[in-house]
CHARMM internal coordinates of N, CA and C (Angstrom, degrees):
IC EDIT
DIST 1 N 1 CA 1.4435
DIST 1 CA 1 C 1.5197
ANGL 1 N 1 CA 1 C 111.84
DIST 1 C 2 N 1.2491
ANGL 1 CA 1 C 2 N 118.06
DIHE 1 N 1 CA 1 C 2 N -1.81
DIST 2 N 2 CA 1.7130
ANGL 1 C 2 N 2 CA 119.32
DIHE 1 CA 1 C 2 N 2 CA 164.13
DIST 2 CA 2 C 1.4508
ANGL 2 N 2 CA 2 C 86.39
DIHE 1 C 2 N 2 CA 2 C 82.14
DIST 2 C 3 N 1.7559
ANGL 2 CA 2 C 3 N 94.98
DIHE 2 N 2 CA 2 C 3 N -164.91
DIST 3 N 3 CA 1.2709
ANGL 2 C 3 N 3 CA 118.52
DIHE 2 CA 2 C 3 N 3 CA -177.10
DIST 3 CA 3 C 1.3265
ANGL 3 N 3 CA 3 C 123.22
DIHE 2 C 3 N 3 CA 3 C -56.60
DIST 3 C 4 N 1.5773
ANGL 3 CA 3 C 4 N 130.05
DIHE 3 N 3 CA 3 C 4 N -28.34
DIST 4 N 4 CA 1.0061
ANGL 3 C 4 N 4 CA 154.26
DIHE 3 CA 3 C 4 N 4 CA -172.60
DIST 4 CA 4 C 1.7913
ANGL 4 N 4 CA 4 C 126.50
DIHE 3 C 4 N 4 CA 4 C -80.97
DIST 4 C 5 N 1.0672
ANGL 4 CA 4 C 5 N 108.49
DIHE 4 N 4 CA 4 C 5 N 116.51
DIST 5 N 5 CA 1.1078
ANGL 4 C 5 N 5 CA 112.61
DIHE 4 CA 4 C 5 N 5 CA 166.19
DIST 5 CA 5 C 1.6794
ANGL 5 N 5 CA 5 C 152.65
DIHE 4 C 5 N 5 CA 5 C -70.98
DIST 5 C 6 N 1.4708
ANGL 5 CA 5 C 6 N 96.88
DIHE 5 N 5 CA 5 C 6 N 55.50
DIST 6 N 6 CA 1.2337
ANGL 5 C 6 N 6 CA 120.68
DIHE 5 CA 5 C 6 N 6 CA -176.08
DIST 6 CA 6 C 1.4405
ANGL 6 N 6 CA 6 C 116.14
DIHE 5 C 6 N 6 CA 6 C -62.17
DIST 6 C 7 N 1.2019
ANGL 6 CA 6 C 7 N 117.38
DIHE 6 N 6 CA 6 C 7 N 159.47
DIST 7 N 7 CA 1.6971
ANGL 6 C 7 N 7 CA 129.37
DIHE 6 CA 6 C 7 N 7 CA 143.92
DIST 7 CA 7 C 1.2068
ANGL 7 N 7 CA 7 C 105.12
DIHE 6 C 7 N 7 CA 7 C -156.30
DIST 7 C 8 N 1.8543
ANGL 7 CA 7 C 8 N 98.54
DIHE 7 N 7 CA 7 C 8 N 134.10
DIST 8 N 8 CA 1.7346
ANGL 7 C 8 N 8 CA 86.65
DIHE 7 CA 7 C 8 N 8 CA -175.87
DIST 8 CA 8 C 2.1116
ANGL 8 N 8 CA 8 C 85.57
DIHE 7 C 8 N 8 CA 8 C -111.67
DIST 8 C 9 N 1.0341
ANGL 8 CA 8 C 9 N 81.43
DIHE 8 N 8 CA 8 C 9 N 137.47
DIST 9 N 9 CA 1.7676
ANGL 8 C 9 N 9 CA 98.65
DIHE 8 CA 8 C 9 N 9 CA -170.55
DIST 9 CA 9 C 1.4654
ANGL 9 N 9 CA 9 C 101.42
DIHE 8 C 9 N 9 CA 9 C -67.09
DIST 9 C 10 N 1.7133
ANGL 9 CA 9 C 10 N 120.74
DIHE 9 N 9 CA 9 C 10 N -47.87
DIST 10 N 10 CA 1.0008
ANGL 9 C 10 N 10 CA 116.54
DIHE 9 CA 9 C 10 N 10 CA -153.07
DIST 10 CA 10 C 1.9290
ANGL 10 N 10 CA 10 C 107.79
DIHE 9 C 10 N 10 CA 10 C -150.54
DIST 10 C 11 N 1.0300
ANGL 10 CA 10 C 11 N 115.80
DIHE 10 N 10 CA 10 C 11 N 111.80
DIST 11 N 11 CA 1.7350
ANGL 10 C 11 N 11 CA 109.70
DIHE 10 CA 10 C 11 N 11 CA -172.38
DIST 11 CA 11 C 1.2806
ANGL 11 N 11 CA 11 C 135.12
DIHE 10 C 11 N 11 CA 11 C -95.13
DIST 11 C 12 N 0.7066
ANGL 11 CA 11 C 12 N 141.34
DIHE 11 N 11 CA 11 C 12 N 124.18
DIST 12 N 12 CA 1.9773
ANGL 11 C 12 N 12 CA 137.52
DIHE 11 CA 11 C 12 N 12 CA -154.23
DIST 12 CA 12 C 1.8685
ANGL 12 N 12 CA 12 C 101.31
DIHE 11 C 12 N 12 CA 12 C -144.88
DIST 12 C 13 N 1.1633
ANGL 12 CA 12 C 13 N 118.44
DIHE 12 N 12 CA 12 C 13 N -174.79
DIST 13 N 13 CA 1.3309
ANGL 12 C 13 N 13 CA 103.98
DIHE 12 CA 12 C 13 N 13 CA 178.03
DIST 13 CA 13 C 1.9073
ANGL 13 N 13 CA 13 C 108.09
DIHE 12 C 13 N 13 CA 13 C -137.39
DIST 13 C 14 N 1.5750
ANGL 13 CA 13 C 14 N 115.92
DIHE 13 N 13 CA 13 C 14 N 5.18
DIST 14 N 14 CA 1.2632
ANGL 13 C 14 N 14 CA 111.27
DIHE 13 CA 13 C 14 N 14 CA 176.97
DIST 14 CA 14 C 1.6449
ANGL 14 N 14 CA 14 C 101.99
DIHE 13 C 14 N 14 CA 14 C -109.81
DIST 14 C 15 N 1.5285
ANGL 14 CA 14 C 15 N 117.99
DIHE 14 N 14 CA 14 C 15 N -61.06
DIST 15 N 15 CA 1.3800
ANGL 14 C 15 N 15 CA 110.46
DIHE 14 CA 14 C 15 N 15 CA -160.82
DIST 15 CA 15 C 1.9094
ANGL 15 N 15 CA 15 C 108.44
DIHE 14 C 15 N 15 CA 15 C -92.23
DIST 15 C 16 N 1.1089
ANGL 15 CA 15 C 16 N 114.25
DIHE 15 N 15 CA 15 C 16 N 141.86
DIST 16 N 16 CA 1.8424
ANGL 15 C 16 N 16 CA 101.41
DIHE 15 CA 15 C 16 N 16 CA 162.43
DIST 16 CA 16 C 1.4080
ANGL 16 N 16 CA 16 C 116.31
DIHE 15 C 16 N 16 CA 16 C -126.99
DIST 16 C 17 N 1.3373
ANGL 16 CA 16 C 17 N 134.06
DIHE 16 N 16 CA 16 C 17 N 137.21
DIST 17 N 17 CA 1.1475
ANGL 16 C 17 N 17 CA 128.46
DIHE 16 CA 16 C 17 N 17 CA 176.27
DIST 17 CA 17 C 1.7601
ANGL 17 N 17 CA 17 C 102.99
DIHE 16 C 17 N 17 CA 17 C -106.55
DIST 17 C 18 N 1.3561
ANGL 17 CA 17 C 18 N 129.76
DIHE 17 N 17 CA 17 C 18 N 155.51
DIST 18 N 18 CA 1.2915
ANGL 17 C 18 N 18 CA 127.14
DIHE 17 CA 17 C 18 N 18 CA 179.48
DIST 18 CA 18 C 1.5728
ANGL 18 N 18 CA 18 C 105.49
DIHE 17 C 18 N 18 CA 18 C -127.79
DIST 18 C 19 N 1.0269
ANGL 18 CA 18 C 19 N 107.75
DIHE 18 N 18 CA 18 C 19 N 109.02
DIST 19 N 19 CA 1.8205
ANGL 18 C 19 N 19 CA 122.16
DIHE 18 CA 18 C 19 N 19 CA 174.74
DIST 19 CA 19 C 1.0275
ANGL 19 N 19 CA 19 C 141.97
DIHE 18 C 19 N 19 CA 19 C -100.27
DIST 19 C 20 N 1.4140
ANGL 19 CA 19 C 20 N 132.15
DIHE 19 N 19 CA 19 C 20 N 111.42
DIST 20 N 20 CA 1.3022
ANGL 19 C 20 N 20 CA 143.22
DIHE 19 CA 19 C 20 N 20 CA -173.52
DIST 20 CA 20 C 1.1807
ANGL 20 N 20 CA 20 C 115.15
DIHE 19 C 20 N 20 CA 20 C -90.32
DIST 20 C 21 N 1.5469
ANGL 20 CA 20 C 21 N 112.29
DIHE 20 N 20 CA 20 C 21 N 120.63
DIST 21 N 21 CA 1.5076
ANGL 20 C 21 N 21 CA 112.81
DIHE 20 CA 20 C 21 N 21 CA 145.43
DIST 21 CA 21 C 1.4392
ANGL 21 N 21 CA 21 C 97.43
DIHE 20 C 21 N 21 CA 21 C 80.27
DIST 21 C 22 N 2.2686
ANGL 21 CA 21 C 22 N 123.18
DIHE 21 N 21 CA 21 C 22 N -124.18
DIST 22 N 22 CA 0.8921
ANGL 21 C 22 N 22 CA 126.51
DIHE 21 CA 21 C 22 N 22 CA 169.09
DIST 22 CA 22 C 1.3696
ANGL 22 N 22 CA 22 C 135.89
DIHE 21 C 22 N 22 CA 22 C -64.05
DIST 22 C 23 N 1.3691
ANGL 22 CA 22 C 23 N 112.79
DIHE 22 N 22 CA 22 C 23 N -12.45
DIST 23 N 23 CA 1.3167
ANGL 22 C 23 N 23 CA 131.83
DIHE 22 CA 22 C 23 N 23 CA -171.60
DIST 23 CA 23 C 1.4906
ANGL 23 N 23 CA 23 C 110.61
DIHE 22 C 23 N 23 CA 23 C -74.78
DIST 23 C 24 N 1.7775
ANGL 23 CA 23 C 24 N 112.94
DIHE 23 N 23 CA 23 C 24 N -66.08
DIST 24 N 24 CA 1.3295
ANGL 23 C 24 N 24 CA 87.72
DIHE 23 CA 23 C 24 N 24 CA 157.14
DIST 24 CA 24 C 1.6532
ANGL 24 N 24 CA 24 C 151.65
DIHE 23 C 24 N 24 CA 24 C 12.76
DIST 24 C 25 N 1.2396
ANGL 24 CA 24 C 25 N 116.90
DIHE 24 N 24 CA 24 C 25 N -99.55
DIST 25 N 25 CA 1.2676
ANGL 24 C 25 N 25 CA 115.52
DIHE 24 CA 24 C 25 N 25 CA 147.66
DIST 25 CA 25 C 1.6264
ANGL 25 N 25 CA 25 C 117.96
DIHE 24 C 25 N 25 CA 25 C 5.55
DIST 25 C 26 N 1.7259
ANGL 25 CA 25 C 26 N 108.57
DIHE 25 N 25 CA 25 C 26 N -86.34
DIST 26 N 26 CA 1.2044
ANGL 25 C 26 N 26 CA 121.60
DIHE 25 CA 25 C 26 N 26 CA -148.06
DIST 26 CA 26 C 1.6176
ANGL 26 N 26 CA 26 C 91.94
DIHE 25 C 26 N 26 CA 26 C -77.54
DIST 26 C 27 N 1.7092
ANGL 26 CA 26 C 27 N 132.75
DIHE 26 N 26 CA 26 C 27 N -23.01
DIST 27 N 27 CA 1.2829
ANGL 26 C 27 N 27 CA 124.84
DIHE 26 CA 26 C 27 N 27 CA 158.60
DIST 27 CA 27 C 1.1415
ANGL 27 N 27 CA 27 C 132.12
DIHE 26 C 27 N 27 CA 27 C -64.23
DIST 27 C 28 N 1.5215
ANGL 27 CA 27 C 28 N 120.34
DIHE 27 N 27 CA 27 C 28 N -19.48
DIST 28 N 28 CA 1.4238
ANGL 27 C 28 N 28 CA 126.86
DIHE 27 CA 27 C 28 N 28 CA 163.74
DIST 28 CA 28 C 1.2134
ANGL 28 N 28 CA 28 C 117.25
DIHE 27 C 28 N 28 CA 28 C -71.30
DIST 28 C 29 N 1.6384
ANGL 28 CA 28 C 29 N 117.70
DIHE 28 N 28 CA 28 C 29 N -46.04
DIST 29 N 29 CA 1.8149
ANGL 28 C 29 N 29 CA 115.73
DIHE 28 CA 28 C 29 N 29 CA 166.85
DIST 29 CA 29 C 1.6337
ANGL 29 N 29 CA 29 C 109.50
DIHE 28 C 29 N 29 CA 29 C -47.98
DIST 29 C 30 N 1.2747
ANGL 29 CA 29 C 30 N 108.06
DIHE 29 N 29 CA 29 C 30 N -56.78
DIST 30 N 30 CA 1.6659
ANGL 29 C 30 N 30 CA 115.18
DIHE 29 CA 29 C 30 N 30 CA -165.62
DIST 30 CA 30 C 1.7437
ANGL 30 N 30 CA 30 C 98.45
DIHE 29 C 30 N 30 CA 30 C -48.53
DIST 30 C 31 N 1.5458
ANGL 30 CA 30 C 31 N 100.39
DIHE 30 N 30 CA 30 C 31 N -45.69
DIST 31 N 31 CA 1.4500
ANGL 30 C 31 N 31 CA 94.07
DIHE 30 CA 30 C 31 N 31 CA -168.60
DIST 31 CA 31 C 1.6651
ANGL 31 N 31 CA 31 C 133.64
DIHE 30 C 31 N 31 CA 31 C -73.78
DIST 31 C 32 N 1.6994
ANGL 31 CA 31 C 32 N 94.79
DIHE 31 N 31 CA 31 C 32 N -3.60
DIST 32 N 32 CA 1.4875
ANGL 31 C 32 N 32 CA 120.82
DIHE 31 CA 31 C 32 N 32 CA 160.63
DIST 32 CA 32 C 1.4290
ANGL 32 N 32 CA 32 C 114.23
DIHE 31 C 32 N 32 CA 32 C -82.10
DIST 32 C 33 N 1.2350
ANGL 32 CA 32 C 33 N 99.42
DIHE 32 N 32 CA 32 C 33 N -29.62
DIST 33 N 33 CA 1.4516
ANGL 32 C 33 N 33 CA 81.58
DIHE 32 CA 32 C 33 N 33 CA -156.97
DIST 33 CA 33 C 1.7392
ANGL 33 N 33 CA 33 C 102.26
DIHE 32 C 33 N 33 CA 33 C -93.00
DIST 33 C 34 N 1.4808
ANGL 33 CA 33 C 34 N 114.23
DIHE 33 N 33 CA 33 C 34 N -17.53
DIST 34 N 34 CA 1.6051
ANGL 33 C 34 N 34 CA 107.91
DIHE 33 CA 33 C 34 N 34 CA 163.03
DIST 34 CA 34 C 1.3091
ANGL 34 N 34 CA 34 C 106.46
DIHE 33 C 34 N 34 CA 34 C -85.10
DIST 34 C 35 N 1.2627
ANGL 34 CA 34 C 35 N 132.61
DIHE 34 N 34 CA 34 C 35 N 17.85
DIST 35 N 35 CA 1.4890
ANGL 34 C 35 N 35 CA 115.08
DIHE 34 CA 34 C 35 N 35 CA 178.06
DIST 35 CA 35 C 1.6450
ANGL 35 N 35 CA 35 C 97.85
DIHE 34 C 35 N 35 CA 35 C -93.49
DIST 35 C 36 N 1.7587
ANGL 35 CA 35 C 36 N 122.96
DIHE 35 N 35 CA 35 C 36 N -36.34
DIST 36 N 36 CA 1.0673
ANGL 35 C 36 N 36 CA 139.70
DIHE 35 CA 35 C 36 N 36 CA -145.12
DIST 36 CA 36 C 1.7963
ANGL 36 N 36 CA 36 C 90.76
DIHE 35 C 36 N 36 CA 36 C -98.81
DIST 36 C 37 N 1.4513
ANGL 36 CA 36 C 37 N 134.93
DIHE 36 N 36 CA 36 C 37 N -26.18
DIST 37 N 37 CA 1.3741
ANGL 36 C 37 N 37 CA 150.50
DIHE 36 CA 36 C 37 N 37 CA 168.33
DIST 37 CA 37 C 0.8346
ANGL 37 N 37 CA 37 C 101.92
DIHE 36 C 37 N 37 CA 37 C -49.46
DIST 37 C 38 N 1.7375
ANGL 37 CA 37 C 38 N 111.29
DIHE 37 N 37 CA 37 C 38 N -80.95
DIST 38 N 38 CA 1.1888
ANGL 37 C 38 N 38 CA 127.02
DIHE 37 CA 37 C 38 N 38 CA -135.96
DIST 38 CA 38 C 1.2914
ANGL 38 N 38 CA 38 C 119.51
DIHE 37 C 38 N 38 CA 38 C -125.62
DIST 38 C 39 N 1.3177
ANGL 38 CA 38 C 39 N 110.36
DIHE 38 N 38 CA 38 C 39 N -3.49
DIST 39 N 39 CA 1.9826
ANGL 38 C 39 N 39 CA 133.86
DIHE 38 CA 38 C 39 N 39 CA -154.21
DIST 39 CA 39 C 1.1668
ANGL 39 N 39 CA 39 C 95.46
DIHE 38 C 39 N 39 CA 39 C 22.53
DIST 39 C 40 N 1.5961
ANGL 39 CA 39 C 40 N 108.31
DIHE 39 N 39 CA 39 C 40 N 67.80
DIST 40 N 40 CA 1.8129
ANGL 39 C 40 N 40 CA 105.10
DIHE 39 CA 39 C 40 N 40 CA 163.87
DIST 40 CA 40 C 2.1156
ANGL 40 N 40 CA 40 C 89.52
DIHE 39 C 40 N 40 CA 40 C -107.92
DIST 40 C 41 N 0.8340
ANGL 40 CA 40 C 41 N 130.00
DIHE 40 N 40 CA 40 C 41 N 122.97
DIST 41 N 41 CA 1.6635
ANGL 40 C 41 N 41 CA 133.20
DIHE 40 CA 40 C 41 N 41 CA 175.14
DIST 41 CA 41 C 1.7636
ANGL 41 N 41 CA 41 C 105.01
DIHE 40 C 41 N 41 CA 41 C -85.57
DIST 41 C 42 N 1.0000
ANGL 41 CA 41 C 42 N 105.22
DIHE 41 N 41 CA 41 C 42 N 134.43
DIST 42 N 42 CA 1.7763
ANGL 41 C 42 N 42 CA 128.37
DIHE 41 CA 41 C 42 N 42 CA -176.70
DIST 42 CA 42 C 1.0782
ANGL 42 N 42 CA 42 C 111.75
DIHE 41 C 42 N 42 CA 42 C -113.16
DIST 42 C 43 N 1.6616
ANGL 42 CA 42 C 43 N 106.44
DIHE 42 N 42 CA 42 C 43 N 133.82
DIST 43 N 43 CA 1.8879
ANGL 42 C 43 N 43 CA 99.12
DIHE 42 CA 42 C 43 N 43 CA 172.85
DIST 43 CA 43 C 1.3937
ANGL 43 N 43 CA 43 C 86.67
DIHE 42 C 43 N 43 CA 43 C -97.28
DIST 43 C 44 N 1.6831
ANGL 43 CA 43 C 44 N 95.85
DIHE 43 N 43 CA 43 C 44 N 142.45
DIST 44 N 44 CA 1.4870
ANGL 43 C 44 N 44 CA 85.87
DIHE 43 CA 43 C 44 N 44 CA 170.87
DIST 44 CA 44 C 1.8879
ANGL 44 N 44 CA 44 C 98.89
DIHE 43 C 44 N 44 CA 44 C -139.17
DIST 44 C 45 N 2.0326
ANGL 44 CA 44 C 45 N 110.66
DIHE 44 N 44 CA 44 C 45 N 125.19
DIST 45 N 45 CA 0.8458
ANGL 44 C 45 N 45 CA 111.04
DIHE 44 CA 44 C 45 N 45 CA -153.58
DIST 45 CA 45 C 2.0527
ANGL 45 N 45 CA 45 C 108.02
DIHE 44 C 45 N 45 CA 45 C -105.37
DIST 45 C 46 N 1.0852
ANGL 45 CA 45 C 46 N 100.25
DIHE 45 N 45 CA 45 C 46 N 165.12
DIST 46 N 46 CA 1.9744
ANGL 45 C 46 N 46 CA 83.09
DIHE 45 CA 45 C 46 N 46 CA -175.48
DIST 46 CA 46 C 1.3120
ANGL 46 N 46 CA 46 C 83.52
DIHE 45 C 46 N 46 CA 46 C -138.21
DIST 46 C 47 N 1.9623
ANGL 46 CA 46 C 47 N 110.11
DIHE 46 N 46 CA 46 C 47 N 107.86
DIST 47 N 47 CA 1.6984
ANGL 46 C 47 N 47 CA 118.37
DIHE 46 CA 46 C 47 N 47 CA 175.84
DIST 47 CA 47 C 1.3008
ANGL 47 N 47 CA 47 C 111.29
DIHE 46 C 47 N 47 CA 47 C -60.73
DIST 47 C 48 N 1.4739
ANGL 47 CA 47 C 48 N 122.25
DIHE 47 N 47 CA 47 C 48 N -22.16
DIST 48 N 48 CA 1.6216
ANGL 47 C 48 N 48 CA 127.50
DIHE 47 CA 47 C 48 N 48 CA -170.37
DIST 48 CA 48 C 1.6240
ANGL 48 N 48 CA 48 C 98.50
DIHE 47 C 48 N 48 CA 48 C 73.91
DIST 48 C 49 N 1.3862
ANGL 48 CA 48 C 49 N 108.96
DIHE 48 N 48 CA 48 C 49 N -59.00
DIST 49 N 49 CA 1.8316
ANGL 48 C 49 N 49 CA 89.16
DIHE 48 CA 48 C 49 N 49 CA -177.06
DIST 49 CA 49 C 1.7505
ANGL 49 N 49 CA 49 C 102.37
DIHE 48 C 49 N 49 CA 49 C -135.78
DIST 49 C 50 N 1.3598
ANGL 49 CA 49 C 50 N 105.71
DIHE 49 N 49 CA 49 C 50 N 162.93
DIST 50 N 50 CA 1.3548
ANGL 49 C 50 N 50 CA 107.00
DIHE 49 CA 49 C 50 N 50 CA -154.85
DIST 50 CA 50 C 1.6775
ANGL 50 N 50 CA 50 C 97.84
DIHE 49 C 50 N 50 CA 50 C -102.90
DIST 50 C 51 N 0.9201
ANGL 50 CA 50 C 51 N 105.56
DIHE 50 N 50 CA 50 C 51 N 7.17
DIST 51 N 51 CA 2.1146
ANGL 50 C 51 N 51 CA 109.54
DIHE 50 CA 50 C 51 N 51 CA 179.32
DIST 51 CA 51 C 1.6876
ANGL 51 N 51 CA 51 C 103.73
DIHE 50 C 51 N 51 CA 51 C -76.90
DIST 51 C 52 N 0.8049
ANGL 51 CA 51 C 52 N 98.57
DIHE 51 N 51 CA 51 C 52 N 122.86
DIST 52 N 52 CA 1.7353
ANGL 51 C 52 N 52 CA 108.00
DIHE 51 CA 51 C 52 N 52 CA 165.72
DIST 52 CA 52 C 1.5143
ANGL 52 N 52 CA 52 C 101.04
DIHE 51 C 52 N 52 CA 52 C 93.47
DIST 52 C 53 N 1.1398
ANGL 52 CA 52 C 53 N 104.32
DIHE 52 N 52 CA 52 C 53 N 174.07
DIST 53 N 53 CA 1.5809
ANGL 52 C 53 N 53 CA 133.19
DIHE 52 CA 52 C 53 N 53 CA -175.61
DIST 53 CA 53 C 1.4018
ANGL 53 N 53 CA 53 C 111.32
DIHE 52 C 53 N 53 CA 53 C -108.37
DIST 53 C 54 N 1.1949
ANGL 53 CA 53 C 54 N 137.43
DIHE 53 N 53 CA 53 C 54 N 112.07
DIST 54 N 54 CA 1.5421
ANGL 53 C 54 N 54 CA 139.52
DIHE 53 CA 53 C 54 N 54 CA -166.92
DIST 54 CA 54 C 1.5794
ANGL 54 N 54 CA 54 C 100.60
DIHE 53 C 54 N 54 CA 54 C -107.52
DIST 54 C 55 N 1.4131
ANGL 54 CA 54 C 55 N 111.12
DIHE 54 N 54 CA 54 C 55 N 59.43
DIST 55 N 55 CA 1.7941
ANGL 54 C 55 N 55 CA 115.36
DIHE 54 CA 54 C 55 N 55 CA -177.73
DIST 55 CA 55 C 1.3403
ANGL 55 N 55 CA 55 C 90.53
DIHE 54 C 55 N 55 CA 55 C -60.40
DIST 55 C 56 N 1.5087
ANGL 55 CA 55 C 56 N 156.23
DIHE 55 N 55 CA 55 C 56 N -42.29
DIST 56 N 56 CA 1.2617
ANGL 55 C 56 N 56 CA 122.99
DIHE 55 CA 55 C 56 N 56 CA -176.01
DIST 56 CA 56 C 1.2840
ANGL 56 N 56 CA 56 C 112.35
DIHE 55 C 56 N 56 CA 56 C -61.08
DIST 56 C 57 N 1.3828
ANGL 56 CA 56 C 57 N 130.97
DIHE 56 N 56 CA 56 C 57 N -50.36
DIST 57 N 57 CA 1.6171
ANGL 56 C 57 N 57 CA 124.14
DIHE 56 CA 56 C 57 N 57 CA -174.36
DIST 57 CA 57 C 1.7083
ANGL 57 N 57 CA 57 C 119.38
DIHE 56 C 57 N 57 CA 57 C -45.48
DIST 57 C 58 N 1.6204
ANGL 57 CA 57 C 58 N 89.68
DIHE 57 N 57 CA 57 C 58 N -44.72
DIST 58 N 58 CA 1.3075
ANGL 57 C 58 N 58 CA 105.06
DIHE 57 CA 57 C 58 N 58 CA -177.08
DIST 58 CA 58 C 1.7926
ANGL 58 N 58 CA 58 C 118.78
DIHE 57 C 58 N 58 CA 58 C -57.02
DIST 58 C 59 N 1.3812
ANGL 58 CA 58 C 59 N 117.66
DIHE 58 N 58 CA 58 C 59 N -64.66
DIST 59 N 59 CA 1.0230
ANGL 58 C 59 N 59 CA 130.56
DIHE 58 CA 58 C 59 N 59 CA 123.53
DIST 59 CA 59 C 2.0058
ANGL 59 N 59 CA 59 C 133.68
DIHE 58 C 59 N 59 CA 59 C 20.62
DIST 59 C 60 N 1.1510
ANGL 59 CA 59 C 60 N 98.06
DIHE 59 N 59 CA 59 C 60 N -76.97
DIST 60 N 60 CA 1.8259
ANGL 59 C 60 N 60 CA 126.27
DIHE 59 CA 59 C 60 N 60 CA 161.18
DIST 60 CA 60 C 1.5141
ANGL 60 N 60 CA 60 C 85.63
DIHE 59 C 60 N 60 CA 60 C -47.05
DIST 60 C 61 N 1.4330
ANGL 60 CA 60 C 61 N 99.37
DIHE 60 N 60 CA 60 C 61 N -74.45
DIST 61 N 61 CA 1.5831
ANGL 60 C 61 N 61 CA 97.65
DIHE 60 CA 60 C 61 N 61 CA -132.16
DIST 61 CA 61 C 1.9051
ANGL 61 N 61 CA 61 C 117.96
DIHE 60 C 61 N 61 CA 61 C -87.43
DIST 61 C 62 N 1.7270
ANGL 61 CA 61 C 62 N 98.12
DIHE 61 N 61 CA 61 C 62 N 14.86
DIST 62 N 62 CA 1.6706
ANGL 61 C 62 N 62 CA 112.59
DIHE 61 CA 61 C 62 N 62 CA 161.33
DIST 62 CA 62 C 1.3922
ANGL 62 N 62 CA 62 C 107.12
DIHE 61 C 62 N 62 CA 62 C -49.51
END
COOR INIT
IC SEED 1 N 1 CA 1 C
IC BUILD
């Protein structure tokens, strides 16, 4: 994972949401609750900190 302190919580290959901090959370519900809608699946990733540019993650997850 490089220099960066990623975790991607959850992996899919069309939609990604990126979550900070408290948000999290409310991206993991969202990402249930369109999976259970719509069976559309979300990666949904938590940078941990918002300094720098993570062009590999970014990158991956085109």
């Amino acid at each position: 994972m490089g220099q960066y302190r990623r975790k991607i919580e959850k992996q899919s290959s069309k939609v990604a949401i990126i979550a900070v901090g408290s948000m999290l959370q409310m991206a993991i519900d969202i990402e249930k609750k369109v999976k259970e809608e719509a069976g559309i699946e979300i990666t949904v990733i938590n940078p941990r900190f918002l300094t720098g540019l993570d062009e590999e993650l970014l990158n991956r997850i085109i």
